[in-house]
N, CA, C and O atoms as CSV, one atom per row, in Angstrom:
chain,resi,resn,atom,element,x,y,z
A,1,UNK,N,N,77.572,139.344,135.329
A,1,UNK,CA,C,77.455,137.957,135.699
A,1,UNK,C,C,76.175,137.401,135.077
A,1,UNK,O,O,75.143,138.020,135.338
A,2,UNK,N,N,76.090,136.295,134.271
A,2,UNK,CA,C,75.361,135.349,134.014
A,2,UNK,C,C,73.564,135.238,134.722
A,2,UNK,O,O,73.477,135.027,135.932
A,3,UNK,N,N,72.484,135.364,134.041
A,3,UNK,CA,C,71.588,135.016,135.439
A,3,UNK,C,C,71.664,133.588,136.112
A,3,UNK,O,O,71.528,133.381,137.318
A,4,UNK,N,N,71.897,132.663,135.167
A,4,UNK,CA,C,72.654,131.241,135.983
A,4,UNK,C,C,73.285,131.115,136.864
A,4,UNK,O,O,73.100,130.192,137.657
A,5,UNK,N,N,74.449,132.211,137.031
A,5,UNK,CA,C,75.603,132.519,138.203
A,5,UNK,C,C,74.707,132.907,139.402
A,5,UNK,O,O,74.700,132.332,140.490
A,6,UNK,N,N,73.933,133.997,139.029
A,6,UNK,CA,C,73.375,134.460,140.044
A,6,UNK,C,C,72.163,133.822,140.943
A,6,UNK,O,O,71.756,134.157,142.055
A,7,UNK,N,N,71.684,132.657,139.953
A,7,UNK,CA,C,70.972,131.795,140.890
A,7,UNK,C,C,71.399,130.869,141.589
A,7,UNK,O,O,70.762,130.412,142.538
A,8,UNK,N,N,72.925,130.319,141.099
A,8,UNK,CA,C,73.461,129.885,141.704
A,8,UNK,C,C,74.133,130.028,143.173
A,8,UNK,O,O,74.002,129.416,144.233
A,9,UNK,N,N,74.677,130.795,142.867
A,9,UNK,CA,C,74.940,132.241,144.580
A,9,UNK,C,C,73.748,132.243,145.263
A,9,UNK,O,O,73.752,131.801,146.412
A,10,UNK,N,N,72.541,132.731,144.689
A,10,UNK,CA,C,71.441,132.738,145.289
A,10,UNK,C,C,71.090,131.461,146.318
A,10,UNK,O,O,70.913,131.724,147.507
A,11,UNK,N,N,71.009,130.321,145.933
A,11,UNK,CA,C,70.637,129.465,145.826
A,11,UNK,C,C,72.021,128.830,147.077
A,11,UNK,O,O,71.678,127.914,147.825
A,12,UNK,N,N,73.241,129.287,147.176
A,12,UNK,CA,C,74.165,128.859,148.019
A,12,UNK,C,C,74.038,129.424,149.085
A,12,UNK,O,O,74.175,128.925,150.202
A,13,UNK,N,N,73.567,131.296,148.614
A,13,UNK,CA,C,73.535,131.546,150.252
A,13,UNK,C,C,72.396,131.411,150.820
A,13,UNK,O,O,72.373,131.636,152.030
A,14,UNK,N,N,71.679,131.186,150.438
A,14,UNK,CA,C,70.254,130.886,151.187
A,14,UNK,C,C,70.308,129.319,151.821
A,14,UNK,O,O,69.552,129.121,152.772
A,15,UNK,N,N,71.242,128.063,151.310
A,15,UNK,CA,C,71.378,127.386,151.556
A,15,UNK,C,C,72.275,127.435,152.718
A,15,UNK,O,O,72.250,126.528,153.550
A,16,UNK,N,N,73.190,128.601,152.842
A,16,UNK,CA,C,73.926,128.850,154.146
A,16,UNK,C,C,73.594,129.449,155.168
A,16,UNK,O,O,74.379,129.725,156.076
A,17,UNK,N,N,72.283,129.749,155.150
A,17,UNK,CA,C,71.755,130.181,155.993
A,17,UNK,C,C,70.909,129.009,157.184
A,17,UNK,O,O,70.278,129.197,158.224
A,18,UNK,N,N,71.250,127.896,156.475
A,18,UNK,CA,C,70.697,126.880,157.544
A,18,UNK,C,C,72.062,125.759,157.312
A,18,UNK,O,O,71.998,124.688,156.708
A,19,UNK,N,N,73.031,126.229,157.840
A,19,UNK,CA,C,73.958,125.549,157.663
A,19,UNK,C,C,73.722,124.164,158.953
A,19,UNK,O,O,73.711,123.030,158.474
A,20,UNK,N,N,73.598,124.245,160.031
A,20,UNK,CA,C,73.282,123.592,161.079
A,20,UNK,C,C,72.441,122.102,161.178
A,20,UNK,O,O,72.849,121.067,161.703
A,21,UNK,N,N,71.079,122.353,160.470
A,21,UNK,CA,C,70.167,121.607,159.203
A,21,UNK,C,C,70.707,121.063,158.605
A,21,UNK,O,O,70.668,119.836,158.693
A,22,UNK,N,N,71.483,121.698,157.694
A,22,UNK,CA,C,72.433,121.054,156.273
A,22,UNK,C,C,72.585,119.575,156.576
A,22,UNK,O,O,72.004,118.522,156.313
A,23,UNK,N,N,74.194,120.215,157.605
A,23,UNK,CA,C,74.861,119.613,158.041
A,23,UNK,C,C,75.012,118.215,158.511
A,23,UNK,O,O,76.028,117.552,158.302
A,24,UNK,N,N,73.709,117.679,159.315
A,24,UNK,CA,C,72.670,116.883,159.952
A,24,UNK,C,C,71.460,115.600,158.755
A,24,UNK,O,O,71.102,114.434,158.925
A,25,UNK,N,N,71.196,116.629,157.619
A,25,UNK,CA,C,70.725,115.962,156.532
A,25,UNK,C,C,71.711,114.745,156.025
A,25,UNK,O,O,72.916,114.678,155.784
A,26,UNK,N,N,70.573,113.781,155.980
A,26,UNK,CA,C,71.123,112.729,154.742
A,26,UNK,C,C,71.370,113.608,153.731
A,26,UNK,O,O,72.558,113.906,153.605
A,27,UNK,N,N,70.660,114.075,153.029
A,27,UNK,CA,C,70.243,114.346,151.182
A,27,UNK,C,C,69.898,115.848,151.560
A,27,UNK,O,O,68.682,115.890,151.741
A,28,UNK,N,N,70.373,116.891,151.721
A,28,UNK,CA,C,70.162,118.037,152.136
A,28,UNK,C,C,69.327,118.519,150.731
A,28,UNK,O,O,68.781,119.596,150.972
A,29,UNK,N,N,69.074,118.098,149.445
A,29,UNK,CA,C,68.744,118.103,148.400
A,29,UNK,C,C,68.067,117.058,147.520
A,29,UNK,O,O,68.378,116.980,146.331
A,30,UNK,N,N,67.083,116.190,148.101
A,30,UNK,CA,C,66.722,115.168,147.596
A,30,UNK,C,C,65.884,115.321,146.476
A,30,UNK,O,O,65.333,114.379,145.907
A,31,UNK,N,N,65.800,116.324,146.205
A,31,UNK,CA,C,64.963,116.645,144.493
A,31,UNK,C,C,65.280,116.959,143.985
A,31,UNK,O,O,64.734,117.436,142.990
A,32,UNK,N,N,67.001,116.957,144.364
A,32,UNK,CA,C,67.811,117.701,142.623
A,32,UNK,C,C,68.370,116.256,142.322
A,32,UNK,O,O,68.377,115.203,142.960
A,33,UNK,N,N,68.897,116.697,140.920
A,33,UNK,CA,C,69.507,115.847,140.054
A,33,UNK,C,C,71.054,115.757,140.679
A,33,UNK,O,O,71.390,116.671,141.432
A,34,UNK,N,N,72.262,114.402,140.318
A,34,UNK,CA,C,73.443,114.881,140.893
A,34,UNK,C,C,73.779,115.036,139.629
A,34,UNK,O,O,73.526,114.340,138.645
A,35,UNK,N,N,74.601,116.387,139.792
A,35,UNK,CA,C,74.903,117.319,138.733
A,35,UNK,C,C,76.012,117.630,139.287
A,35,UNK,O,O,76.357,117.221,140.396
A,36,UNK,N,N,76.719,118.441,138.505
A,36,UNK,CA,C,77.972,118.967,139.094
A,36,UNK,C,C,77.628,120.367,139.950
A,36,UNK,O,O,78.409,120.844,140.773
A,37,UNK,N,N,76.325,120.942,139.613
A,37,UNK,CA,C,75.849,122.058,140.035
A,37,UNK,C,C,75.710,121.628,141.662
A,37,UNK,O,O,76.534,121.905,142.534
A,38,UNK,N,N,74.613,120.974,141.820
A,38,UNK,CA,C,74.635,120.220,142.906
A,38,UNK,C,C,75.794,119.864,143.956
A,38,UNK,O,O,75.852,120.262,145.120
A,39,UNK,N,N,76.643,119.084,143.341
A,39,UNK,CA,C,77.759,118.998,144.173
A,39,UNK,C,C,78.796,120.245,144.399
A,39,UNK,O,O,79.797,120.284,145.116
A,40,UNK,N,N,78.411,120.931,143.824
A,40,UNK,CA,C,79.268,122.715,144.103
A,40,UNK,C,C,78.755,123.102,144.971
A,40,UNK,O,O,79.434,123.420,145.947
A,41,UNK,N,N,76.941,123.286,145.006
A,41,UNK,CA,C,76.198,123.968,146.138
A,41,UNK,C,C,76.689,123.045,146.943
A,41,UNK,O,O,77.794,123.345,147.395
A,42,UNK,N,N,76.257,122.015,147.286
A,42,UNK,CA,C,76.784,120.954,148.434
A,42,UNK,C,C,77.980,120.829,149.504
A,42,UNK,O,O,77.947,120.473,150.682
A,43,UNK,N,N,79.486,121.416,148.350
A,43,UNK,CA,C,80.411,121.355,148.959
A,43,UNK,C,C,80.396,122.579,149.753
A,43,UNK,O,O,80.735,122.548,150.936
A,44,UNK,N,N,79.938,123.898,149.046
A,44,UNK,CA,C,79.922,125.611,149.210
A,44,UNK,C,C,79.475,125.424,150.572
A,44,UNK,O,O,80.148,125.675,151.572
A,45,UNK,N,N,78.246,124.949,150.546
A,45,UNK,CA,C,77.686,125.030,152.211
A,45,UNK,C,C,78.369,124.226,153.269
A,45,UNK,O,O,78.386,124.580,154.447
A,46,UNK,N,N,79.019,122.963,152.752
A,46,UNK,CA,C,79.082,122.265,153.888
A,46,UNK,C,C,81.190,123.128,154.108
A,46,UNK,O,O,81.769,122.917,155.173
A,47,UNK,N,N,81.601,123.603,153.465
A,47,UNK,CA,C,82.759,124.378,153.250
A,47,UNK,C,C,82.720,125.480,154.824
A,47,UNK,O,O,83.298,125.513,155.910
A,48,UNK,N,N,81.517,126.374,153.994
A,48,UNK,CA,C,81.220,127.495,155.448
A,48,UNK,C,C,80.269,127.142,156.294
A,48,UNK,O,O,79.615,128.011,156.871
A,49,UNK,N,N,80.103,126.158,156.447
A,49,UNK,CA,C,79.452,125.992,157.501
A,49,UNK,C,C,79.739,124.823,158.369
A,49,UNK,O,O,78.982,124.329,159.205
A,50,UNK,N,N,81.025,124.425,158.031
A,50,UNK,CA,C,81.479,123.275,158.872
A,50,UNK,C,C,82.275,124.017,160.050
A,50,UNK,O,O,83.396,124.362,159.674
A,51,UNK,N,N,82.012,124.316,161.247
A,51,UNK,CA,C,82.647,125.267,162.789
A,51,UNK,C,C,84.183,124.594,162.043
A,51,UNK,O,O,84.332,123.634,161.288
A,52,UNK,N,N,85.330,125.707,162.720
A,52,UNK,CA,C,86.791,125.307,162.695
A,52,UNK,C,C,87.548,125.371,161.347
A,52,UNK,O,O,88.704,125.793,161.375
A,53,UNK,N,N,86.709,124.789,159.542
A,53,UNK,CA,C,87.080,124.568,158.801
A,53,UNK,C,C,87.594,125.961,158.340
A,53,UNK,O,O,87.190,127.016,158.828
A,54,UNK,N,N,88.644,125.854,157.225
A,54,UNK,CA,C,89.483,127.367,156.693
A,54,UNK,C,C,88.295,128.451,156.329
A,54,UNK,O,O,88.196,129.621,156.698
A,55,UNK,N,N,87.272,127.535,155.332
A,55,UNK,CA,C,85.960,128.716,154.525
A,55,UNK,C,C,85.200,128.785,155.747
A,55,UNK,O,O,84.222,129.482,155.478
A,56,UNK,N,N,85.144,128.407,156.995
A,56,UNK,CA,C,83.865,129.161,157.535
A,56,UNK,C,C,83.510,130.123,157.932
A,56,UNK,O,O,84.378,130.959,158.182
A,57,UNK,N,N,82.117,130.465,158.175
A,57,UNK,CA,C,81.590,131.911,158.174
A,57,UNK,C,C,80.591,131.534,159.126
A,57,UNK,O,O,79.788,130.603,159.090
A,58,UNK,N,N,80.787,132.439,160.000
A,58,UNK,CA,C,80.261,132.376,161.459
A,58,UNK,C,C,79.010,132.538,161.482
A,58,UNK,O,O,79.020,133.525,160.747
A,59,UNK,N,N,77.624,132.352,161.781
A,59,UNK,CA,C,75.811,133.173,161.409
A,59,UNK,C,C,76.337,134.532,161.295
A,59,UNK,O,O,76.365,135.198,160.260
A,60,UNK,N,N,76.749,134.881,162.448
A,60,UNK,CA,C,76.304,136.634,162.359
A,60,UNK,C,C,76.561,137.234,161.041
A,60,UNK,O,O,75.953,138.219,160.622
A,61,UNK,N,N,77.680,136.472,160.267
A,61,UNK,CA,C,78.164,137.163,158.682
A,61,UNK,C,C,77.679,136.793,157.887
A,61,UNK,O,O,77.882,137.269,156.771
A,62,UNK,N,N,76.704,135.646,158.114
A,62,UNK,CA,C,76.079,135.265,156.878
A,62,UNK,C,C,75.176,136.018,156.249
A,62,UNK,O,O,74.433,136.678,156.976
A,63,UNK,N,N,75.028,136.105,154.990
A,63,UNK,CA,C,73.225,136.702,154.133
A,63,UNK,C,C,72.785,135.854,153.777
A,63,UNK,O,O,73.241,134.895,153.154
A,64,UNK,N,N,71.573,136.157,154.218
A,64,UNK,CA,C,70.429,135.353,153.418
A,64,UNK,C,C,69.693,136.250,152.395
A,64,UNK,O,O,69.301,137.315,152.870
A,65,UNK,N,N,69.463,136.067,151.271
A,65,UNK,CA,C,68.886,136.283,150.310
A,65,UNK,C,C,67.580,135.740,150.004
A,65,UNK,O,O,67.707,134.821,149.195
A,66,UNK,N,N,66.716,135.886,150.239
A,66,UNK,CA,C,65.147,135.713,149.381
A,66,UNK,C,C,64.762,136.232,148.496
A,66,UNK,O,O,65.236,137.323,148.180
A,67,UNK,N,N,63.546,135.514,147.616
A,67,UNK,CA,C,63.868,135.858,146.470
A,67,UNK,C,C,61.603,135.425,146.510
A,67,UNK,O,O,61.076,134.724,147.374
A,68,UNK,N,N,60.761,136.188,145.212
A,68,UNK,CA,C,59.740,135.539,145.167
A,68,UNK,C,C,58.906,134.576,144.609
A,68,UNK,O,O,57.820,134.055,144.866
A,69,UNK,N,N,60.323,134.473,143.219
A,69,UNK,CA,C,59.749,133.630,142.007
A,69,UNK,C,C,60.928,133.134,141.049
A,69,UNK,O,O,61.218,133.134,139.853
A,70,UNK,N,N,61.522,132.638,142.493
A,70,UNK,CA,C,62.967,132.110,141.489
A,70,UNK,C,C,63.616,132.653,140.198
A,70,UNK,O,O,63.981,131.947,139.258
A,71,UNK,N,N,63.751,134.490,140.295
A,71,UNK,CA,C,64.468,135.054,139.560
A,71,UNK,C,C,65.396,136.191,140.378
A,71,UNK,O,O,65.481,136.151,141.606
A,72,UNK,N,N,65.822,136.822,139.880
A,72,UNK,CA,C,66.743,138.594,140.546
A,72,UNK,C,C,66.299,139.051,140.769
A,72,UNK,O,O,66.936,140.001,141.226
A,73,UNK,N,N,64.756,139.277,140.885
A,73,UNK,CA,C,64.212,140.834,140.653
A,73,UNK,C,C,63.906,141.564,142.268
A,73,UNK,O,O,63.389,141.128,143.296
A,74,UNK,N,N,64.371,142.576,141.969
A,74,UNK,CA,C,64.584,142.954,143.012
A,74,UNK,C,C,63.362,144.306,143.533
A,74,UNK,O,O,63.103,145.295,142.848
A,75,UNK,N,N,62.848,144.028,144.710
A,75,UNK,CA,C,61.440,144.291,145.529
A,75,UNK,C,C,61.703,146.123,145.735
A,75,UNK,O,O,60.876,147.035,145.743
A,76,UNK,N,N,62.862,146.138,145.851
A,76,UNK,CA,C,63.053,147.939,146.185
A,76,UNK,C,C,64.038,148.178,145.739
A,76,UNK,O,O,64.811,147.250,145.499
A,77,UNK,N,N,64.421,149.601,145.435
A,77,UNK,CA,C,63.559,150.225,145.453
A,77,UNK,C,C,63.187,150.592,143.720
A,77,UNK,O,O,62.404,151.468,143.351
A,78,UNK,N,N,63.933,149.720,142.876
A,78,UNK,CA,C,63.484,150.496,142.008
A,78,UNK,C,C,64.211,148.590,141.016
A,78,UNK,O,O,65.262,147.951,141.052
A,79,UNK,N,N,63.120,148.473,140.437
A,79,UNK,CA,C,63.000,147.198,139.576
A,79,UNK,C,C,63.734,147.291,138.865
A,79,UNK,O,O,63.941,148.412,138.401
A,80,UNK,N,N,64.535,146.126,138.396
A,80,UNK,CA,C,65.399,146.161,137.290
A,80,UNK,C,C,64.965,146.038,135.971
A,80,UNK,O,O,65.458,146.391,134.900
A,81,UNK,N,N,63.722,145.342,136.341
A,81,UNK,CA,C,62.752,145.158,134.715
A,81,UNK,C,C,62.460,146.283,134.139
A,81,UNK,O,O,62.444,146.551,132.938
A,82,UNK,N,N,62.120,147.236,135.468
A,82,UNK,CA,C,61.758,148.330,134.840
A,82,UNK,C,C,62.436,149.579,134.765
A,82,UNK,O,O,61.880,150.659,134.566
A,83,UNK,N,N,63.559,149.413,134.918
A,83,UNK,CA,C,65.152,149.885,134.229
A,83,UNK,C,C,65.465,149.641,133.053
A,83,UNK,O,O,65.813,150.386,132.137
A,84,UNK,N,N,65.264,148.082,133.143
A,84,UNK,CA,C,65.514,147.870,131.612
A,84,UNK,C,C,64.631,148.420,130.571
A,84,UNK,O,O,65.155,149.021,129.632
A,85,UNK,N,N,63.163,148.266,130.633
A,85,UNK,CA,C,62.602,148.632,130.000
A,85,UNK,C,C,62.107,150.101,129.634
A,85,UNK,O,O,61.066,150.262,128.997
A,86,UNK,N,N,62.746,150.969,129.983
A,86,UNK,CA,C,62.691,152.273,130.226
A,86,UNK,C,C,64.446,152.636,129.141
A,86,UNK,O,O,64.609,153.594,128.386
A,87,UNK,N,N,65.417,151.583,129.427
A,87,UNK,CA,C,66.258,152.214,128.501
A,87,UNK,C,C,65.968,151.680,127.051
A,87,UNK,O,O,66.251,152.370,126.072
A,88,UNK,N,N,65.427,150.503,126.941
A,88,UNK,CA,C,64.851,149.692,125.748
A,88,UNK,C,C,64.233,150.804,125.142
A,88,UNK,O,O,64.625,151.248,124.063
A,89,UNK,N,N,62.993,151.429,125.975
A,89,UNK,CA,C,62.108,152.718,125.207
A,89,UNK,C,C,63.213,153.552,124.337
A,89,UNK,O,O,63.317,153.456,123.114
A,90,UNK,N,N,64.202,154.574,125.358
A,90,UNK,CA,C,64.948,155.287,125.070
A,90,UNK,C,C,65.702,154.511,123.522
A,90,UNK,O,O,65.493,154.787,122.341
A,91,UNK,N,N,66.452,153.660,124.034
A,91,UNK,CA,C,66.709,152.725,123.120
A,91,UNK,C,C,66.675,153.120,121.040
A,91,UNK,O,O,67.362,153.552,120.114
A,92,UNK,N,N,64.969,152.410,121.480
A,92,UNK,CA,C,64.547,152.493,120.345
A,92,UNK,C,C,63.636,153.696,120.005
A,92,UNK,O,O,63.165,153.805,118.873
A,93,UNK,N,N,63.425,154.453,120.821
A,93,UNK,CA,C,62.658,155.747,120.405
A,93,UNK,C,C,62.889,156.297,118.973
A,93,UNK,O,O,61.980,156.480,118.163
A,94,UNK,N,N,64.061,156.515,118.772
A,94,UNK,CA,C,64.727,156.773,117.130
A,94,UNK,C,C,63.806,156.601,116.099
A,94,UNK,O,O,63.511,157.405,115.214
A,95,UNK,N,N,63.337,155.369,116.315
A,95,UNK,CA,C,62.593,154.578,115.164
A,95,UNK,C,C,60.982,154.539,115.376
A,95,UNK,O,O,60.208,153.910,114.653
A,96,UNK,N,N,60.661,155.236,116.370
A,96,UNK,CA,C,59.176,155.106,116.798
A,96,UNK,C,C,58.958,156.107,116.813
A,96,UNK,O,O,58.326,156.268,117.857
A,97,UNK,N,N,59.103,157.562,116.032
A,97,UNK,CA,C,58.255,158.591,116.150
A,97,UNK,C,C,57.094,159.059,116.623
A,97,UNK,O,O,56.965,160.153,117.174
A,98,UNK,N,N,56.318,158.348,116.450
A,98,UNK,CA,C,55.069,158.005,117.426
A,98,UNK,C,C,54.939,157.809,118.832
A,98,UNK,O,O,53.943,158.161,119.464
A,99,UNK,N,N,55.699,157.383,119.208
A,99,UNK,CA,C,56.160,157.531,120.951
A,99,UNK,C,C,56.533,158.888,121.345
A,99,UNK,O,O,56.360,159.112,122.543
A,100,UNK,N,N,57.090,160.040,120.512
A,100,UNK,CA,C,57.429,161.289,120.928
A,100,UNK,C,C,56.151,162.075,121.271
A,100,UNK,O,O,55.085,162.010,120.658
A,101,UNK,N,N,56.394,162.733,122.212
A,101,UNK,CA,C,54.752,163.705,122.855
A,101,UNK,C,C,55.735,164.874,122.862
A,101,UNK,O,O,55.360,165.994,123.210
């Protein structure tokens, strides 16, 4: 998946986590642009989190996701950056003789 996708998701369920709030808001988003992005998150939340409607999702099932710097990276147990960059080494080792001990 896309990292776009995934901030997007991000960004929905964390928004469903105060569905109640939402709900109640004029402009549940008054510093975004209207985008089509926007109106997806918009509908997503007010979808599961409207009581009775077909998509809803009750609190107890919800996730919330946090995040520290508006990317994926993930706190435990083992970084993806530094996954990646560990097969990147492997990777290119071939060509870096000098990296071999």
């Amino acid at each position: 998946m896309r990292r776009g996708t995934w901030s997007v998701l991000l960004t929905a369920v964390t928004l469903g986590t105060a569905g109640a709030a939402f709900a109640q808001s004029a402009d549940p988003l008054p510093n975004w642009q209207d985008t089509a992005t926007r109106a997806a998150l918009v509908h997503f939340v007010e979808a599961t989190t409207t009581s009775g409607g077909p998509d809803y999702i009750a609190p107890a099932d919800r996730i919330a996701v946090f995040d520290n710097d508006g990317t994926l990276w993930a706190e435990q147990p083992y970084y993806f950056q530094l996954a990646f960059a560990m097969d990147r080494v492997r990777a290119l080792a071939a060509r870096h003789p000098e990296w071999q001990h």
